[in-house]
C-alpha positions in Angstrom: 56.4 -90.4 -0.6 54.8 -93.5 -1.6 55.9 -94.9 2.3 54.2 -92.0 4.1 50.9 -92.1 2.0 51.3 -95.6 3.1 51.8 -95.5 6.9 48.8 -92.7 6.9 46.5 -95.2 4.7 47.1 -98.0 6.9 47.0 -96.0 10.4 43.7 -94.4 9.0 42.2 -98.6 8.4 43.6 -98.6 11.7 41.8 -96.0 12.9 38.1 -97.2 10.8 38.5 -100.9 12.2 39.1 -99.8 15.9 35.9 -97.2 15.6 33.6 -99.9 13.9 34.7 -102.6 16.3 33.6 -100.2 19.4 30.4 -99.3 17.9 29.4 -103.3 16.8 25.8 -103.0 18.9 25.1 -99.6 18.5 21.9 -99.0 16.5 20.5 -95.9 15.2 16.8 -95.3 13.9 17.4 -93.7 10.4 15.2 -90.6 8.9 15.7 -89.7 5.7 13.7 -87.4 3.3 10.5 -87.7 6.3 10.6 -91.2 6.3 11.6 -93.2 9.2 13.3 -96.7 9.4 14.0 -99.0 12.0 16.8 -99.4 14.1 20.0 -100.4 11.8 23.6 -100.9 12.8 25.9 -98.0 13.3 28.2 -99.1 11.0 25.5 -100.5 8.1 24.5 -96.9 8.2 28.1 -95.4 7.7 28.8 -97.8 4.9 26.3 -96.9 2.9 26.9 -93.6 3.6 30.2 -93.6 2.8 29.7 -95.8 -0.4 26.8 -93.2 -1.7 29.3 -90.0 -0.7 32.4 -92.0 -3.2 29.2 -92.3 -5.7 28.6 -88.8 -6.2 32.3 -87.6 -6.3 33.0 -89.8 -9.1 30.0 -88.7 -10.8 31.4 -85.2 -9.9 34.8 -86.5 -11.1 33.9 -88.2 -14.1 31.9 -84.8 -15.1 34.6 -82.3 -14.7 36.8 -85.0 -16.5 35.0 -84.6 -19.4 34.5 -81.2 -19.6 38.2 -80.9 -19.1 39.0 -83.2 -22.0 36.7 -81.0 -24.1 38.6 -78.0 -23.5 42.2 -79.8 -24.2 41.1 -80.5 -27.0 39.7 -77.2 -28.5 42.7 -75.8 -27.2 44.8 -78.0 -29.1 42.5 -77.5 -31.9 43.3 -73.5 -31.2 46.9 -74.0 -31.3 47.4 -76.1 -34.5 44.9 -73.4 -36.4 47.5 -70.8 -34.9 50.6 -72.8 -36.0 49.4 -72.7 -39.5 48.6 -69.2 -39.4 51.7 -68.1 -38.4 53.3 -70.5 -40.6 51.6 -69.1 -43.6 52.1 -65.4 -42.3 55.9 -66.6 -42.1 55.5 -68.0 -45.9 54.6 -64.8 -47.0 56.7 -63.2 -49.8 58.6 -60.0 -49.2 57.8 -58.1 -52.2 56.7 -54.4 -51.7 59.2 -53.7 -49.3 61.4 -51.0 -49.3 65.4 -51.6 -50.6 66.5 -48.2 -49.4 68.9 -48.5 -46.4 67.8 -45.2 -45.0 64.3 -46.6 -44.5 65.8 -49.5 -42.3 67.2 -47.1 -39.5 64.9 -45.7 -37.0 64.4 -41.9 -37.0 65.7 -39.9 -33.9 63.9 -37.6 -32.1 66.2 -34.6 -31.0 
């Protein structure tokens, strides 16, 4: 697996290079929230778009993370309190139960 994920990570920096390489002079004027900037390069713009879109989907990440974390653990939390519960239910003593054997077999309906 780790040779595939490999081959498609260095075809796709392949791939990146080759695109940023044919677009080296290409400049594009840049508008963003109604304000307009000069002409930057193609692949300044890309960057930091690129970089900004990582930024946010580790924040995202880093967020659900958490909030997952949270919930193992008041699962785990719910688990031990059920362990003991069932534990002490187990612990229970048997007095008060019936010693007659007719008691112990089911009644028949027919």
């Amino acid at each position: 697996m780790w040779l595939v994920r490999s081959i498609v990570l260095f075809a796709g920096v392949v791939v990146l290079i080759a695109f940023a390489i044919s677009n080296v002079e290409q400049r594009v004027i840049l508008q963003f929230f109604g304000r307009t900037y000069p002409p930057q390069s193609l692949n300044l713009v890309l960057l930091v778009a690129a970089l900004f879109g990582a930024a946010v989907c580790f924040a995202v990440m880093v967020f659900r993370e958490f909030t997952l974390r949270t919930a193992l653990r008041n699962m785990r939390r719910e688990s031990r309190r059920l362990d003991d519960e069932l534990v002490a239910l187990r612990n229970l003593p048997l007095a008060g139960l019936q010693s007659d054997p007719a008691a112990k077999r089911p009644a028949r309906d027919a």
